[in-house]
Backbone of each chain as ProteinMPNN parsed JSONL, in Angstrom:
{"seq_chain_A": "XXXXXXXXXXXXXXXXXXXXXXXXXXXXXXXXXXXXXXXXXXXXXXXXXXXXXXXXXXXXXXXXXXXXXXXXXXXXXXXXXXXXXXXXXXXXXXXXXXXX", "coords_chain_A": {"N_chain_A": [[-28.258, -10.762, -74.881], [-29.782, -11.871, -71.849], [-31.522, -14.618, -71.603], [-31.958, -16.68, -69.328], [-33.281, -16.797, -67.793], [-35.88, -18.034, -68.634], [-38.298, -20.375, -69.81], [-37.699, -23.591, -71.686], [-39.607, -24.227, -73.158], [-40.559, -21.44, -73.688], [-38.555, -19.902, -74.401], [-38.039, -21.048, -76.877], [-40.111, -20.172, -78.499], [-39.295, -16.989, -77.789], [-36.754, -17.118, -79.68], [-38.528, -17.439, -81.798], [-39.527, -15.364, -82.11], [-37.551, -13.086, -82.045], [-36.521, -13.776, -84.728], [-38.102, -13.382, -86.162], [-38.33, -10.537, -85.886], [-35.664, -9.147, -86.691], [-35.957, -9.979, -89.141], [-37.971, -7.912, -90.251], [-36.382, -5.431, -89.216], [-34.317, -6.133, -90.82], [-35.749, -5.079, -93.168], [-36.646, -2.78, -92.572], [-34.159, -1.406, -92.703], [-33.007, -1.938, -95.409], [-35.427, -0.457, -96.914], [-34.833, 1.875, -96.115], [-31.996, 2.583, -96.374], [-32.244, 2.895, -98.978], [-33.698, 5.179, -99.267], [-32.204, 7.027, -98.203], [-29.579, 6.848, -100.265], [-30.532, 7.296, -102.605], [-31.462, 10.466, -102.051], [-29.478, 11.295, -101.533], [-27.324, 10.698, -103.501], [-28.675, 11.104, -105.858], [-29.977, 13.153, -108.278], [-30.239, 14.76, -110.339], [-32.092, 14.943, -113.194], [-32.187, 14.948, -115.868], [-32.136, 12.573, -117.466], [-32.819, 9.229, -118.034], [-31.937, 7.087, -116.752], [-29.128, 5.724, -114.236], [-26.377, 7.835, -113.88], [-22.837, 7.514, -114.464], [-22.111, 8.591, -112.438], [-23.596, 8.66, -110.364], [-23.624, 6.293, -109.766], [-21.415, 5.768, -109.104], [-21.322, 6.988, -106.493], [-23.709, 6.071, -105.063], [-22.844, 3.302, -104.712], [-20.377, 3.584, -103.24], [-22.061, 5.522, -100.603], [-24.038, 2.585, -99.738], [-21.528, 0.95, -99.045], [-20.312, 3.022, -97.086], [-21.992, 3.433, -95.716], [-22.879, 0.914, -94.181], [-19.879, -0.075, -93.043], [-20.741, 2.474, -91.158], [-22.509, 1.737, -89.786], [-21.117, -0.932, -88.666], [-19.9, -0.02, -86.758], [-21.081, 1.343, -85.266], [-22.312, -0.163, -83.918], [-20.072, -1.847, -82.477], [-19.221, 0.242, -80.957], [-21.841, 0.77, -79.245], [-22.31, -2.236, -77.858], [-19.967, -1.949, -76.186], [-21.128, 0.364, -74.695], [-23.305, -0.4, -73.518], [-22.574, -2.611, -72.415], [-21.16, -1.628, -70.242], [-23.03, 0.64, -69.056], [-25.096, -1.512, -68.246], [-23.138, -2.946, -66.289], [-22.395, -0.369, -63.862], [-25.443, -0.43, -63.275], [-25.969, -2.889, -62.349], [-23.89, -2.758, -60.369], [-25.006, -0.711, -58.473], [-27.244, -1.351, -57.36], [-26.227, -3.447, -55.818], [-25.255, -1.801, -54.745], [-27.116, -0.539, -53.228], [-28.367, -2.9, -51.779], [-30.147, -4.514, -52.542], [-31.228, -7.962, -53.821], [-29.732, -9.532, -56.062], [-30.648, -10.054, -59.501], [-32.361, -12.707, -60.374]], "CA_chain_A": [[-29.211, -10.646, -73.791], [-29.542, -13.471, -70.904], [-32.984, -15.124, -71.46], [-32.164, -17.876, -68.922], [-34.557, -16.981, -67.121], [-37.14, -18.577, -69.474], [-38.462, -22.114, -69.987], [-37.327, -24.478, -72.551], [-40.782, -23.203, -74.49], [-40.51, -19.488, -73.993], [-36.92, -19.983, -75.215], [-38.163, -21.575, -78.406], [-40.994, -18.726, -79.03], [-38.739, -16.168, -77.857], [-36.09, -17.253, -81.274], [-38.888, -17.516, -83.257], [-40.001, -13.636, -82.013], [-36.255, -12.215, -82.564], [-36.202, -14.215, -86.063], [-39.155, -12.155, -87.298], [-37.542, -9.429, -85.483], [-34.399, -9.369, -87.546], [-36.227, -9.649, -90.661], [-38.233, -6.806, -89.808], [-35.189, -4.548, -89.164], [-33.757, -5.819, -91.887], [-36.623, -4.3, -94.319], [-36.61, -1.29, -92.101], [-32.596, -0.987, -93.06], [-32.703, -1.705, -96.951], [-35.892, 1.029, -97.034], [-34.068, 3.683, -94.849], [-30.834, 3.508, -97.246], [-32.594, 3.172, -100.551], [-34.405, 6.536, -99.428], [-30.818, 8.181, -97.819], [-28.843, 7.12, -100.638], [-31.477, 8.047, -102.932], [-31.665, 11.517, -101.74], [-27.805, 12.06, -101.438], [-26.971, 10.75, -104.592], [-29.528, 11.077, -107.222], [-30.882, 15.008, -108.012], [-30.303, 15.043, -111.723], [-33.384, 14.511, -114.07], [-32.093, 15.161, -117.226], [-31.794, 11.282, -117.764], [-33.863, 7.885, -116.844], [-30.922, 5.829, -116.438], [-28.708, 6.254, -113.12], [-25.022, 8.06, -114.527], [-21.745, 6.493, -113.936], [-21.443, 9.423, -111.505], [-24.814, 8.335, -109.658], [-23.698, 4.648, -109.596], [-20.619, 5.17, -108.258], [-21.954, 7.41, -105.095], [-24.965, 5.027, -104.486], [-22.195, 2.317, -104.242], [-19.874, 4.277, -102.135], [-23.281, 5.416, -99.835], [-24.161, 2.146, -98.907], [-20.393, 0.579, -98.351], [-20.255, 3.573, -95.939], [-22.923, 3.106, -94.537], [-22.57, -0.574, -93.462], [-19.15, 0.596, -92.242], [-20.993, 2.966, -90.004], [-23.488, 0.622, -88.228], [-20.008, -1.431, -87.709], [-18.776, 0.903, -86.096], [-21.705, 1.851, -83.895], [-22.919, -1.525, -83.225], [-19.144, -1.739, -81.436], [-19.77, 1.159, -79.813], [-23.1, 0.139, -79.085], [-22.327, -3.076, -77.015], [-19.323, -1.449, -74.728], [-21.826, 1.413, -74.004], [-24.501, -0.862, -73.403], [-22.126, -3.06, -71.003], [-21.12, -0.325, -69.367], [-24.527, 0.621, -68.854], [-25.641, -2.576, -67.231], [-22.038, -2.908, -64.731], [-23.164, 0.56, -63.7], [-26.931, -0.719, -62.91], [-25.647, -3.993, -61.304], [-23.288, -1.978, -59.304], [-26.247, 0.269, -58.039], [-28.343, -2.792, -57.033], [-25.96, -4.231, -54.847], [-25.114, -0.31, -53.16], [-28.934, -0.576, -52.506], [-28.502, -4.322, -51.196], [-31.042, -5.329, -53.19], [-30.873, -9.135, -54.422], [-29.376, -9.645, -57.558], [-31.937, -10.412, -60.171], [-32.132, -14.506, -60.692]], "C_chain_A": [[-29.353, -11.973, -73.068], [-31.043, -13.49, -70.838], [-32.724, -16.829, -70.852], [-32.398, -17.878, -68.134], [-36.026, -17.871, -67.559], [-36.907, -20.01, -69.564], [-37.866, -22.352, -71.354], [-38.261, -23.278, -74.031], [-40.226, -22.255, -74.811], [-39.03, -19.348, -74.554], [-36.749, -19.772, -76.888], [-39.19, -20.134, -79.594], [-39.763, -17.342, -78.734], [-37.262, -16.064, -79.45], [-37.016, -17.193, -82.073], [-39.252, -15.742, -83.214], [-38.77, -12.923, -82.703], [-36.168, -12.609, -84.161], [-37.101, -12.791, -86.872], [-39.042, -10.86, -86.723], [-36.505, -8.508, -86.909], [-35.002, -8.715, -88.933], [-36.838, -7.906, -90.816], [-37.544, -5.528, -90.023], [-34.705, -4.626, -90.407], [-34.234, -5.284, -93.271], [-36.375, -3.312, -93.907], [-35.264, -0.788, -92.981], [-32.625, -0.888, -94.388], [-33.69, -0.605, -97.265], [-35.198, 2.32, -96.665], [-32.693, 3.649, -95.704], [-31.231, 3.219, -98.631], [-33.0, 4.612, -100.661], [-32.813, 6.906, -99.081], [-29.847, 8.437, -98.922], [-29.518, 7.721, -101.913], [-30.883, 9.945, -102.949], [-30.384, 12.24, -101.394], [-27.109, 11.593, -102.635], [-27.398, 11.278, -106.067], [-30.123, 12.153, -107.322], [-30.658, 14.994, -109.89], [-31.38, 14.244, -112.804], [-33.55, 14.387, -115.756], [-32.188, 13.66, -118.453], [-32.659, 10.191, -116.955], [-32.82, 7.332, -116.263], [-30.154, 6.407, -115.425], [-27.103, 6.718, -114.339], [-24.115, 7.223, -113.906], [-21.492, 7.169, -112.408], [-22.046, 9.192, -109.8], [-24.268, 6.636, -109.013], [-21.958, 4.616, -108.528], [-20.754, 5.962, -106.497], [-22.315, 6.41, -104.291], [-23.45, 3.86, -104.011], [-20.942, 2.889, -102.612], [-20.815, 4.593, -100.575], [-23.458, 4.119, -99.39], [-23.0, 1.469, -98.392], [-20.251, 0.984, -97.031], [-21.165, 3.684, -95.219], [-22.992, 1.899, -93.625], [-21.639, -0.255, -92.995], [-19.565, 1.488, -91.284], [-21.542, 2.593, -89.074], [-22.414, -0.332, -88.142], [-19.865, -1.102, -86.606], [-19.736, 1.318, -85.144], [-22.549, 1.192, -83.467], [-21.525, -1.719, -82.159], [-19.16, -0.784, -80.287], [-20.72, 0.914, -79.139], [-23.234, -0.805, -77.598], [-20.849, -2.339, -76.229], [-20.074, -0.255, -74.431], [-22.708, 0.453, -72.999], [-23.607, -1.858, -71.778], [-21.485, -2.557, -69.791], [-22.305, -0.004, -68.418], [-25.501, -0.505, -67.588], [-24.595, -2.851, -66.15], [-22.702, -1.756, -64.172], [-24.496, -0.202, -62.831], [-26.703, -2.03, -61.546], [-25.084, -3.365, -59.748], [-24.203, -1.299, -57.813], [-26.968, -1.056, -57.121], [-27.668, -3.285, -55.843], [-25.295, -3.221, -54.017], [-26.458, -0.663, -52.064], [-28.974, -1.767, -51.924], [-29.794, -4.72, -51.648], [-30.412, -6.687, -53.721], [-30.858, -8.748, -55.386], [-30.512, -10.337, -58.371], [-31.348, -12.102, -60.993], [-31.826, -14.684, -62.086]], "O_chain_A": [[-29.077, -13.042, -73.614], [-31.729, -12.67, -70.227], [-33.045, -17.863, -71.439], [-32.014, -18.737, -67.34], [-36.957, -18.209, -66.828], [-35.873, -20.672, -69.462], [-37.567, -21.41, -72.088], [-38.034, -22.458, -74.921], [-39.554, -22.03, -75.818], [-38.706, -18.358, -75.21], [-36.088, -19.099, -77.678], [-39.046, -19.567, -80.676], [-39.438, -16.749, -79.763], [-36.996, -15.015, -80.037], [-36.684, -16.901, -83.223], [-39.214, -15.028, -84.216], [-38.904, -12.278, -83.743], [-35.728, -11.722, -84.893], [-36.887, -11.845, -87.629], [-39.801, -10.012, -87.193], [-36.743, -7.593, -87.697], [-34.788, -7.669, -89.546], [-36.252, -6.966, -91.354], [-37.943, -4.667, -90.807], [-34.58, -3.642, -91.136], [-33.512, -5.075, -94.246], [-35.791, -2.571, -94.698], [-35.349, 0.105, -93.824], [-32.293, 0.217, -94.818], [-33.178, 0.339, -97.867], [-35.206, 3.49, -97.048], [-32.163, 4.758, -95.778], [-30.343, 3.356, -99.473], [-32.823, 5.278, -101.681], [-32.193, 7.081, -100.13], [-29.256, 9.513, -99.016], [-28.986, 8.761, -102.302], [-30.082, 10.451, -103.734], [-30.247, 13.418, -101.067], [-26.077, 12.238, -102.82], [-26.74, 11.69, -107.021], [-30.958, 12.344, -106.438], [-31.591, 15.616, -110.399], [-31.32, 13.045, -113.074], [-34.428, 13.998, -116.526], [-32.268, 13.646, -119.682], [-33.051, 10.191, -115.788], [-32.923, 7.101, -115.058], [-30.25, 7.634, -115.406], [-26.831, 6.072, -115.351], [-24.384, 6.393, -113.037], [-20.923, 6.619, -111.466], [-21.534, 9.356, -108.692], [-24.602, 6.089, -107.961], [-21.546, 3.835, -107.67], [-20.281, 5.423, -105.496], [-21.765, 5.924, -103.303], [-23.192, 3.778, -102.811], [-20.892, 2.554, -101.429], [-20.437, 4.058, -99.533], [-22.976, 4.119, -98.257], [-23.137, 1.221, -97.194], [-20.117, 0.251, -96.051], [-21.092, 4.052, -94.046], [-23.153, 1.999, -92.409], [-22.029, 0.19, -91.916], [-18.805, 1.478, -90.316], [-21.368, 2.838, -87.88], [-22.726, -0.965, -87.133], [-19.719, -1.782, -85.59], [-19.258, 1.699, -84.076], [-23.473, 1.592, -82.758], [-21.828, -1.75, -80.966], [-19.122, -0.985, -79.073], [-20.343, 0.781, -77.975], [-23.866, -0.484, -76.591], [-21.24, -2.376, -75.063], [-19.404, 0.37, -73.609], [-22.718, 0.644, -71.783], [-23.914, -1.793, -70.588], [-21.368, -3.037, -68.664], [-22.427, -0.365, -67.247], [-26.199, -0.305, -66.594], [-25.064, -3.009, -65.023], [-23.859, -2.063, -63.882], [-24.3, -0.477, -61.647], [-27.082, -2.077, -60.376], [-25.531, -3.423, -58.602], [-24.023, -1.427, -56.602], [-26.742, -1.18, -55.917], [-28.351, -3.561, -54.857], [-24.834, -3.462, -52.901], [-26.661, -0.895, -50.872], [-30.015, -1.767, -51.266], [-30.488, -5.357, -50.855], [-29.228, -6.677, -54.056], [-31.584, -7.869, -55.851], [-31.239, -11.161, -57.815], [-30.435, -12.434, -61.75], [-31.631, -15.814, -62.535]]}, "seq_chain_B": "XXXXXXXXXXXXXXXXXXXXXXXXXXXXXXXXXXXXXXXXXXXXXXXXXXXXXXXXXXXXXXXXXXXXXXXXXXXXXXXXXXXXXXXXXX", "coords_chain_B": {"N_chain_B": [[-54.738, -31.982, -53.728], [-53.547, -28.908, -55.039], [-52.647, -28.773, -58.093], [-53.005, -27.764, -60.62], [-53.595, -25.094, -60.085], [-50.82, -24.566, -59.578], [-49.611, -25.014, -61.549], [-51.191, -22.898, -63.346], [-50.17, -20.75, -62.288], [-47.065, -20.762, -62.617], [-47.342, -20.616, -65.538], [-48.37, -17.913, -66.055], [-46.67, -16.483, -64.808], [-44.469, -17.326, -66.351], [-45.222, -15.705, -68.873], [-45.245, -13.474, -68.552], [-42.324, -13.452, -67.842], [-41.695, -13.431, -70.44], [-43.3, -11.434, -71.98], [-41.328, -9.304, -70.687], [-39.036, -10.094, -71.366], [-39.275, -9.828, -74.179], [-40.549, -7.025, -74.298], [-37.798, -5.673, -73.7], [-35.859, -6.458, -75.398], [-37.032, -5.152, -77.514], [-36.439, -2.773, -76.866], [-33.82, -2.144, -76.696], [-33.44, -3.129, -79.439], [-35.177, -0.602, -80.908], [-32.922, 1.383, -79.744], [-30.779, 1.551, -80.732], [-31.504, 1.739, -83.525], [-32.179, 3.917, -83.586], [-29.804, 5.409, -83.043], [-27.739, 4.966, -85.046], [-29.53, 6.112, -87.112], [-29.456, 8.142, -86.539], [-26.962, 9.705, -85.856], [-25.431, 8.597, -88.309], [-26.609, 10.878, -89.731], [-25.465, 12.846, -88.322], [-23.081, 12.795, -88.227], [-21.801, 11.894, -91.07], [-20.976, 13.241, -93.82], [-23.335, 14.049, -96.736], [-21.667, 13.79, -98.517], [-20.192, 11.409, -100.824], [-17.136, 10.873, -100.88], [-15.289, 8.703, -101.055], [-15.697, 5.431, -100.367], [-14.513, 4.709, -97.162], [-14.673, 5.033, -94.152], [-13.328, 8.178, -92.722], [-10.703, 9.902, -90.438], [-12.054, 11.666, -88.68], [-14.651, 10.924, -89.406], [-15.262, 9.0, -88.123], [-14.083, 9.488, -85.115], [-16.1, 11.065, -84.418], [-18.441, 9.497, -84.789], [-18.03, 7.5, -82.699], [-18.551, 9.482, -80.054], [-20.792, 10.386, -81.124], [-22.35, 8.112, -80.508], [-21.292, 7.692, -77.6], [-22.396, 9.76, -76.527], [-25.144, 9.621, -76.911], [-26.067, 7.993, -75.815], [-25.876, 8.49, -73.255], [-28.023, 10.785, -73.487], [-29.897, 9.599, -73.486], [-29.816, 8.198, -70.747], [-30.531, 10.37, -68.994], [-32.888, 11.778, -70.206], [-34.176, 9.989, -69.376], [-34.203, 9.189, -66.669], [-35.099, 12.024, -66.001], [-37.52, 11.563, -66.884], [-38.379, 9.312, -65.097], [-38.173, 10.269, -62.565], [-40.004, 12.769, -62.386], [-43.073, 10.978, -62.852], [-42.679, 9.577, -60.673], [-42.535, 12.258, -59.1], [-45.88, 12.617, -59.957], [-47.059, 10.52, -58.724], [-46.356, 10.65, -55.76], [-48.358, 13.203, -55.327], [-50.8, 11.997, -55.738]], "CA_chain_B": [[-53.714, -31.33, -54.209], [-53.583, -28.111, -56.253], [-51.373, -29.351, -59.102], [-53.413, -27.39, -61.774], [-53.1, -23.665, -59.613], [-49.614, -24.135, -59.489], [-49.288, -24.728, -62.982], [-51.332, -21.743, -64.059], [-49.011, -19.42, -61.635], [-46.122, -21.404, -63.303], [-47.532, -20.278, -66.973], [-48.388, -16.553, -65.571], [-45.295, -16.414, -64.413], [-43.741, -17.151, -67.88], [-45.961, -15.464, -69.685], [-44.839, -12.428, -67.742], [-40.888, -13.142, -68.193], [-41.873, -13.624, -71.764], [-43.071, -10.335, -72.382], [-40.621, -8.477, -70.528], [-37.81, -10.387, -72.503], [-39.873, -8.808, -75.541], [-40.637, -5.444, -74.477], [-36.343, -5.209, -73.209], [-35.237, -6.604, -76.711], [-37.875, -4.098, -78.501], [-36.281, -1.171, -76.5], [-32.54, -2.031, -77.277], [-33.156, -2.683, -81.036], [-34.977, 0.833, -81.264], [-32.184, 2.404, -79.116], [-29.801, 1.002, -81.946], [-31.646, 1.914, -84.718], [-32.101, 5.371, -83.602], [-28.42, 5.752, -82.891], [-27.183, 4.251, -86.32], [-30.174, 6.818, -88.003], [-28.899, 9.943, -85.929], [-24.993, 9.254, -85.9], [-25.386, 8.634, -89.142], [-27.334, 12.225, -90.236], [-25.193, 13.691, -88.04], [-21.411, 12.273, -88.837], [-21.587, 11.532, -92.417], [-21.8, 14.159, -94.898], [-23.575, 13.543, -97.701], [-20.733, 13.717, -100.514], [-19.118, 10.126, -100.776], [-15.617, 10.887, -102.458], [-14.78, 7.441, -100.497], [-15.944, 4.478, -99.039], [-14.147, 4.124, -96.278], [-14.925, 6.032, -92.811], [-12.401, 8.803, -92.207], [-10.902, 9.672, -89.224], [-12.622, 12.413, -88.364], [-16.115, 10.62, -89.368], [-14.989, 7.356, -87.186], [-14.006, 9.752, -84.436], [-17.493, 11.759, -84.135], [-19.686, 8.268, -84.434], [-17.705, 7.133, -81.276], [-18.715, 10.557, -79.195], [-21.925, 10.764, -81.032], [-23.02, 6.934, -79.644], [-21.794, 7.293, -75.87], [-23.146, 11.209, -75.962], [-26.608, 9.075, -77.342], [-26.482, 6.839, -74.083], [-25.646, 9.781, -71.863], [-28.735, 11.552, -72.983], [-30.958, 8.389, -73.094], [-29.874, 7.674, -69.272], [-30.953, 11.983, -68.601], [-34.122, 11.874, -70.49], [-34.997, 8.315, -68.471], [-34.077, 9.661, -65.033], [-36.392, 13.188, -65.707], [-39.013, 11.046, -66.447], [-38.848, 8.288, -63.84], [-38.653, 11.91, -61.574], [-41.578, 13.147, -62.637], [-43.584, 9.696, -62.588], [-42.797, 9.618, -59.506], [-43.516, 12.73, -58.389], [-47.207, 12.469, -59.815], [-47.387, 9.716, -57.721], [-46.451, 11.172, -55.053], [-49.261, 14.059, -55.574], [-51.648, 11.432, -55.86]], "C_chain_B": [[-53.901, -30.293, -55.649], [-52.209, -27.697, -57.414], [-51.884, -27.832, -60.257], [-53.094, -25.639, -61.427], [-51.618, -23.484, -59.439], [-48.74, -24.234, -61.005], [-49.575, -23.477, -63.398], [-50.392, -20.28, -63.472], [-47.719, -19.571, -62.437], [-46.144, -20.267, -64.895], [-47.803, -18.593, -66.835], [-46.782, -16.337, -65.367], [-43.975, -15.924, -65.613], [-44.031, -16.074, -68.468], [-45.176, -13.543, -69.457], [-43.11, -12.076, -68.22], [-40.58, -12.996, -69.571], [-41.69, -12.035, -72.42], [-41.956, -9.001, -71.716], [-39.489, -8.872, -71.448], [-37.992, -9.222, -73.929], [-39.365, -7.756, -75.432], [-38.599, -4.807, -74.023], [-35.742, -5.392, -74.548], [-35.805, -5.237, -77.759], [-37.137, -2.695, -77.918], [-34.793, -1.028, -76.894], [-32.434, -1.733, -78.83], [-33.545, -1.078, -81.631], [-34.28, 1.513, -80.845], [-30.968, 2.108, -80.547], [-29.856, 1.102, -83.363], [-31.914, 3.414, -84.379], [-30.685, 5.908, -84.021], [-28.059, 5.737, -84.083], [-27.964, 5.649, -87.159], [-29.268, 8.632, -87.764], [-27.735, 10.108, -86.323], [-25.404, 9.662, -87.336], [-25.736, 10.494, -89.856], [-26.196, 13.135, -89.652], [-23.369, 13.87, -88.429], [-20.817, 12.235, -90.165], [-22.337, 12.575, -93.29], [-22.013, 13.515, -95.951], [-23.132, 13.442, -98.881], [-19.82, 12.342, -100.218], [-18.097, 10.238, -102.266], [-15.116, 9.51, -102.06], [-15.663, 6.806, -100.1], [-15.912, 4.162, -98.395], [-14.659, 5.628, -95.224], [-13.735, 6.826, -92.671], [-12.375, 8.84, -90.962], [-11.684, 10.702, -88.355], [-14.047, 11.98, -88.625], [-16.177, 9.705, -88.068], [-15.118, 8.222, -85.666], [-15.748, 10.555, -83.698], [-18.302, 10.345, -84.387], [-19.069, 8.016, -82.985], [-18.199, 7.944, -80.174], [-20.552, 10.273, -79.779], [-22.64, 9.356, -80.064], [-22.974, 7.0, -78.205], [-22.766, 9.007, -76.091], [-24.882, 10.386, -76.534], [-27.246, 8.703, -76.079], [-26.858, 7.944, -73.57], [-27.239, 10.396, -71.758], [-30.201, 10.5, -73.093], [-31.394, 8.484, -71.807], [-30.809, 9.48, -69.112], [-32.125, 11.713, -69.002], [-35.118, 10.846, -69.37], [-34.884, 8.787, -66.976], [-35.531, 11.212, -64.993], [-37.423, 12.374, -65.532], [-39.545, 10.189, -65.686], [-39.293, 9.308, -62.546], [-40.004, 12.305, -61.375], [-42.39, 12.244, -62.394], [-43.683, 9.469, -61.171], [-43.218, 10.597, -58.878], [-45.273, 13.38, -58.249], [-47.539, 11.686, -58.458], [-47.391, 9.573, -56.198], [-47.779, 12.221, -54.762], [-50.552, 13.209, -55.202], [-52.316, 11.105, -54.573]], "O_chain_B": [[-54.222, -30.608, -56.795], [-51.328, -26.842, -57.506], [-51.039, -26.996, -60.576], [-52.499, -24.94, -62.249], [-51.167, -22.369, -59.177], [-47.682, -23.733, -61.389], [-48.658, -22.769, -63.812], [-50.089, -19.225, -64.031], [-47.259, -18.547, -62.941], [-45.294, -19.444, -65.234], [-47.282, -17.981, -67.767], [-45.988, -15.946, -66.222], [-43.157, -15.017, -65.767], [-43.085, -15.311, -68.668], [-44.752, -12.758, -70.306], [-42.667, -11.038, -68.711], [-39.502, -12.557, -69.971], [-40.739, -11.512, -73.001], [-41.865, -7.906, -72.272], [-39.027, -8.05, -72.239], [-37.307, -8.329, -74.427], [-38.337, -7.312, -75.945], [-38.293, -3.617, -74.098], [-35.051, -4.445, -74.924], [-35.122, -4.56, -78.527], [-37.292, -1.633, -78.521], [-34.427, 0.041, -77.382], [-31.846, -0.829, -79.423], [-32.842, -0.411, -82.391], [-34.499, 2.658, -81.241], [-30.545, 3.109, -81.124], [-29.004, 0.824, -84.206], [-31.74, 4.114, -85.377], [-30.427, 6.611, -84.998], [-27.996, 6.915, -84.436], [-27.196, 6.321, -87.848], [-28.822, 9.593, -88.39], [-27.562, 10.799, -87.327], [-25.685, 10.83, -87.606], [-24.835, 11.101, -90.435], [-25.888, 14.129, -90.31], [-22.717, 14.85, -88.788], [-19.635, 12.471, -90.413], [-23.533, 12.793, -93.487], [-21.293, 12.591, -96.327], [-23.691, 13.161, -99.942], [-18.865, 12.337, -99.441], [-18.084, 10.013, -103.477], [-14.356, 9.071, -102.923], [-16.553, 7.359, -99.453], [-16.736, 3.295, -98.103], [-14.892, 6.796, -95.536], [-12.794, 6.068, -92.432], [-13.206, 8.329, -90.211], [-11.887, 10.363, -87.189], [-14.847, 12.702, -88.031], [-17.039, 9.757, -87.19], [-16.048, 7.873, -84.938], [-16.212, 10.396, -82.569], [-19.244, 10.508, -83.611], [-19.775, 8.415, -82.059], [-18.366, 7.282, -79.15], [-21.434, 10.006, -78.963], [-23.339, 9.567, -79.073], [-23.905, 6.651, -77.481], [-23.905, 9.068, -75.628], [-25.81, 11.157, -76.292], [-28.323, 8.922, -75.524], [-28.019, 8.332, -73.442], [-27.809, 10.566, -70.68], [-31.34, 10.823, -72.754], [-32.545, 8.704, -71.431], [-32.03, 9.343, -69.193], [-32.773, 11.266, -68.056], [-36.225, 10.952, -68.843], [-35.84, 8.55, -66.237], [-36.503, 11.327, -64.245], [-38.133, 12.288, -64.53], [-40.751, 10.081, -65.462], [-40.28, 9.241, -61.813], [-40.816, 12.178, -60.458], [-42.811, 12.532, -61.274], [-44.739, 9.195, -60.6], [-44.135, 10.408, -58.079], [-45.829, 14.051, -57.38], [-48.102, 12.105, -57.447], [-48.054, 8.795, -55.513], [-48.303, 11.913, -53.691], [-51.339, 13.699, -54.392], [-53.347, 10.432, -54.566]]}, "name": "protein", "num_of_chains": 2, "seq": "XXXXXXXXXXXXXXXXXXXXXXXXXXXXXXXXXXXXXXXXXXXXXXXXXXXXXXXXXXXXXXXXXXXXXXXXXXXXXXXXXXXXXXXXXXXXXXXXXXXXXXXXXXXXXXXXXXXXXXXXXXXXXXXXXXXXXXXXXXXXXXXXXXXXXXXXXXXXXXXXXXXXXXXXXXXXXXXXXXXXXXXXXXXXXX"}
């Protein structure tokens, strides 16, 4: 994202905002596949302990999962720049000034 | 000389580019964590005989992410529509 529009300051607060951003997300992410893999691996009760059968899912589950937000974080940013050529494009049909 | 009013327009000003920076970063990361949640639910069955992405999983995340955009941009156009034509009404 182009934040050079912003002062020196708002520069400095704006890294410290995305930092505790990040982290943020990154709790969101280890909750959201402890419950998915959870709930796609683990159904058998007969036992406390996870099986070999359980352990090797769960491991498989999140591999593929990190492989999938690869894969659609790439996707992700050529949509996304797409997205904004597109918008730019538009802006200067409309002869509007380009945004500083 | 009004040094001090052209500061506080100065700091308004910021304050302003500040939170839009915010609220534009806050709308990408949830567009990105939706995508990743959906894709995901919708691409990946839940039996891992592998770790690796097939090609048939790989191929449906690629369709499911731009078909995500596509109906982002649709949903965002109805409702700028509408929005507008309250405002119009008004």
């Amino acid at each position: 994202m182009d934040f050079s529009g912003l002062s020196d300051n708002d520069r400095g607060r704006m890294n410290a905002y995305i930092e505790q951003k990040q982290m943020k997300d990154f709790l969101r992410l280890y909750a959201n596949l402890v419950d998915r893999c959870f709930e796609n691996c683990v159904n058998d009760f007969t036992s406390k302990a996870l099986s070999s059968k359980e352990d090797t899912c769960l491991t498989r589950c999140v591999d593929k999962f990190i492989k999938h937000s690869e894969r659609v974080g790439l996707r992700f940013g050529e949509q996304n720049a797409l997205l904004q050529q597109q918008q730019q494009q538009q802006q200067q049909a409309m002869g509007g000034a380009p945004p500083q | 000389m009004n040094f001090g009013g052209y500061q506080q327009q100065q700091q308004m000003q910021s304050g302003l580019n500040m939170s839009m920076a915010e609220q534009e970063l806050e709308m990408v990361t949830t567009l990105f964590n939706n995508i990743v949640d959906s894709c995901h639910r919708k691409c990946i069955p839940p039996k891992y005989h592998d770790n690796e992405l097939n090609k048939g999983e790989s191929v449906c995340i690629d369709r499911c992410v731009a078909k995500y955009f596509e109906v982002n941009m649709k949903v965002g156009q109805k409702l700028t529509a509408q929005a507008n034509q309250g405002q119009a009404m008004m």
